[in-house]
Every structure is written in structure tokens, then in C-alpha cells.
N, C-alpha and C positions, 0 to 999 in steps of 0.2 A: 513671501516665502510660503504662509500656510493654503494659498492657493495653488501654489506651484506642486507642495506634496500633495495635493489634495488632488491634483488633474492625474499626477503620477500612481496613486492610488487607484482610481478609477481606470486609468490605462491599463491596469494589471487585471483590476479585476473582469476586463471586457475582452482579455487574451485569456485567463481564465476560462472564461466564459466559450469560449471559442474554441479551445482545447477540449472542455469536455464535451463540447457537439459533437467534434470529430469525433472521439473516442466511443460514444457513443453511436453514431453512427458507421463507424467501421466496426467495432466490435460486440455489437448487439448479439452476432450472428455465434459467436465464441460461447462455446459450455463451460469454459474454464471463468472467462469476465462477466457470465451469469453468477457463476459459483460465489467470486469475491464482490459482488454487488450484493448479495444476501448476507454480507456479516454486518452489524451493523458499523459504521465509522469509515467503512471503506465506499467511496465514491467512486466513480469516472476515473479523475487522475490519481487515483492512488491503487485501484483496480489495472491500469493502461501500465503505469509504474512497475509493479510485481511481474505483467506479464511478458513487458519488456527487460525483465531481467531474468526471470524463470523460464521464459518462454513456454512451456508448456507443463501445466503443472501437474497432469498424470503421469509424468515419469518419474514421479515422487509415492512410494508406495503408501507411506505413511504420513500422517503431517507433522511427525518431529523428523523425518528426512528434509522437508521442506523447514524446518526452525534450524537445521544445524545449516541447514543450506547458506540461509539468510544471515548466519554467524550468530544467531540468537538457540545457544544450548540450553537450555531453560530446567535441563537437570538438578536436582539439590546433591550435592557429596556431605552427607556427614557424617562424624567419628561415632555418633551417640554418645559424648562425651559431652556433657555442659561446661561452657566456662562460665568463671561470674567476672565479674570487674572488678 
């Protein structure tokens, strides 16, 4: 069994592997998947990800256009009113 997950492991990680080539070589050429290659944590597929859902991310004027976008409002609302427990 711990062979079996162990081969299944390695399959992913060599599809993986293979995704980010592509990615990187189709999308080298893209100012936008230069842009999110310079943050740090964002890779290949997680770069390819954003832009297949954004598709183009200067139609975003702001980058909390692009957090509301993403459903991430990152706003605080408070009363100024402390509560305690």
C-alpha cells in the first residue's frame, strides 16, 4: 500500500512538474504573469491560476479592485467601541 501512495505521489508531482513548463513557457511572454512571479509565494501555477481567472489584470485599477474581485474585502468595519468578554 505504502508503495502504491508512494508511486501515486510521484505521478502528481511529475504532472506538476509538467504544468509548470507549460506555464512557463506559454506565459513568459505576459507582463501581467511577470508581475505575479515577483510576489514572493506565487509560482507558475498559482501565477497561470489568477490569470486564468482574471484574465487580464490591468483592468483592475487598483489592487483592492482585484481583492474585492477575488471575494477577499480585506476592509476592517469598526464602531470604535471596545467590547470586553
Amino acid at each position: 500500500m505504502f508503495r502504491l501512495v508512494l508511486a501515486q505521489g510521484r505521478h502528481l508531482i511529475q504532472q506538476r512538474n509538467v504544468i509548470e513548463a507549460r506555464a512557463v513557457e506559454l506565459l513568459t511572454d505576459n507582463p501581467d504573469y511577470r508581475l505575479l512571479r515577483t510576489i514572493p509565494g506565487i509560482g507558475p501555477i498559482n501565477a497561470l491560476a489568477v490569470l486564468a481567472e482574471a484574465v487580464n489584470l490591468r483592468r483592475f485599477r487598483h489592487h483592492r479592485q482585484f481583492l474585492k474581485f477575488c471575494g477577499m474585502d480585506l476592509a476592517t468595519v469598526q464602531s470604535g467601541v471596545a467590547h470586553r468578554a
